[in-house]
N, C-alpha and C positions, 0 to 999 in steps of 0.2 A: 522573489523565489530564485533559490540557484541550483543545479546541479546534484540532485539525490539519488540515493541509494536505497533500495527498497527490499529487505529478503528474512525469513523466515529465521529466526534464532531458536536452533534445538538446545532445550532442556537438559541440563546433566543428569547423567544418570542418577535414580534414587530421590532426584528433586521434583515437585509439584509444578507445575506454571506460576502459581505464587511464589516460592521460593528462583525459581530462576526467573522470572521477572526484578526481584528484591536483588539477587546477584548481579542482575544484566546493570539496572539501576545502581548499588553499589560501585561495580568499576568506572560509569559516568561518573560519579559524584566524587570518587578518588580523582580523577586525572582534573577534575575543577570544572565541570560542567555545574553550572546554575538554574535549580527550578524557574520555570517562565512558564507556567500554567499545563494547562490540562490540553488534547486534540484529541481528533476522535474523524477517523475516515470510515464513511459507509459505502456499502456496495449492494445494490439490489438487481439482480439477472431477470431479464424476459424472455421468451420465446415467442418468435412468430407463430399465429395461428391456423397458416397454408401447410397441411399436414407435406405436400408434395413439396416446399420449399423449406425445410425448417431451418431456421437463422434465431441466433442469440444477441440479444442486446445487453451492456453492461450498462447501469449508471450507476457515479460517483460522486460522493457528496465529501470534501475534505475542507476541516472549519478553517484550514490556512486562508479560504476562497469561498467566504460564508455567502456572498453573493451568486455565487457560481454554482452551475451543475454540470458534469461533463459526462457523456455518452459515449460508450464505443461498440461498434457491431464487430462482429466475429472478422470482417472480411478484413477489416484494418482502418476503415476509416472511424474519423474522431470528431467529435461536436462538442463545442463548450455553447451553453446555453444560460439562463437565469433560474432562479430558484421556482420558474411556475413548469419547469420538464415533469415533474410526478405529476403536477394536475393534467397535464396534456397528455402524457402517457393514459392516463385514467381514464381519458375520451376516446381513448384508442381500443380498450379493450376487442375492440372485433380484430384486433389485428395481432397485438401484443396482450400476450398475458402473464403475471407473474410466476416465474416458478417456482417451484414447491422447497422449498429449503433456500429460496434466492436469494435473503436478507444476510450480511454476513460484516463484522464491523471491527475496525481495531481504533482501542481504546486505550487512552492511558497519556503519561507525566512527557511532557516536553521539555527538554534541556537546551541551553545556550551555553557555548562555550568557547570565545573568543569568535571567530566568522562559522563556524558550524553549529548545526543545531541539530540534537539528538529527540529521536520520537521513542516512545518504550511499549510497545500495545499490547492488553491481551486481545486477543483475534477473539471471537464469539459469534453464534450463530443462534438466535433466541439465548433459553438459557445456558447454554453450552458452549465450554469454553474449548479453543479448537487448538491453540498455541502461541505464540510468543512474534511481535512483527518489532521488526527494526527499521528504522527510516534513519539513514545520514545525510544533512542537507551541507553541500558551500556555498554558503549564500550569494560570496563574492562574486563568484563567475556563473557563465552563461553559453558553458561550449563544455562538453562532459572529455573529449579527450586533451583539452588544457588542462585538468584539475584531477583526473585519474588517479596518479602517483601519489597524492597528498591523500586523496580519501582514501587512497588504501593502506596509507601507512595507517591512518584516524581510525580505519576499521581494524586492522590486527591489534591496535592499541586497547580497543573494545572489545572485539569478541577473538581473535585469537586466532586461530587455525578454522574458525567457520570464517575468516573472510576471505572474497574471492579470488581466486589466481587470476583471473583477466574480465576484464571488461564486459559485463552481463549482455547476453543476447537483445535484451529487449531496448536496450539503448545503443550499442553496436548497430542494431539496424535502421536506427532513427536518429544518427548522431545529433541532424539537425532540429530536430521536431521541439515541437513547443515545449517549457523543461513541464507546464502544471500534465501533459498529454506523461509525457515520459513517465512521470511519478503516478498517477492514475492507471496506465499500462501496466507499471510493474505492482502496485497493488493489487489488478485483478488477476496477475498471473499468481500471485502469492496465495491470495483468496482460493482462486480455481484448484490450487494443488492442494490444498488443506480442506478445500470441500471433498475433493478425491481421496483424499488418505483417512478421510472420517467413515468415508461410505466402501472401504476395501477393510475395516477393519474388522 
């Protein structure tokens, strides 16, 4: 894994999340990016059950790391685990318990296209679709301020004027941290804000 880019693609005005999904997909497949199957990243939130301590736990389940599950608690620290984290979680119940709309997943067509790889998701929450996730990976490297300039030409090439002026906070602050931690981060903050913007509507 190298170096991603993780953030929310708004919808053009008048189009559906189907239809700007079919666009977002569309300009990959112009500039020569090649199908390479289907991904799919889930995210399921808990809450501690210390009414006087209350702490959020995130887990992450992305098929790039079908063996893997990574955890994050609100305060910053980060756990990559195996695939038995949901059944130990489950034994925890006195401590952790799921919350009420926790479940939240982005889904959709994975592209290849020379050393980058493009993810296309619709975001969903049960039946309900929440928006549009963009994932840019360079696979090559392994240090996000060596490869910066190049993914951001790759992303204005893709989405245009929604790509970012500077370097995302959530990597900025972790230049060095592990890249699957970085990419799990920036999903649950993508997650967190389109849970928020569902429940303000």
């Amino acid at each position: 894994m190298g170096v991603t880019y993780v953030s929310q693609w708004n919808i053009p005005e008048g189009k559906n999340i189907q239809q700007g999904v079919e666009e977002l997909q569309n300009k990959a497949e112009k500039l020569g990016a090649k199908k390479s199957g289907l991904f799919v990243v889930e995210c399921e939130s808990f809450h501690s059950t210390n009414a006087q301590n209350l702490k959020t736990l995130h887990t992450i389940h992305n098929s790039e790391y079908p063996a893997s599950r990574f955890a994050c608690f609100e305060d910053g620290s980060f756990l990559v685990t195996d695939v038995m984290l949901g059944t130990f979680l489950s034994k925890l119940r006195s401590v952790w318990q799921p919350k009420k709309g926790g479940k939240i997943e982005s889904k959709g067509q994975r592209y290849e296209f020379g050393d980058f790889i493009i993810k296309i998701g619709i975001v969903s929450m049960g039946p309900s679709t929440k928006g549009i996730a963009l994932e840019l990976e360079y696979a090559p490297c392994r240090f996000p301020l060596d490869c910066w300039e190049l993914m951001t030409e790759m992303l204005h090439e893709l989405i245009d004027d929604q790509a970012p002026a500077s370097l995302p906070q959530v990597i900025a602050q972790k230049p060095d941290a592990n890249l699957a931690e970085l990419t799990a981060l920036q999903y649950i903050r993508l997650f967190n804000n389109l849970r928020k913007a569902s429940m303000n509507r």
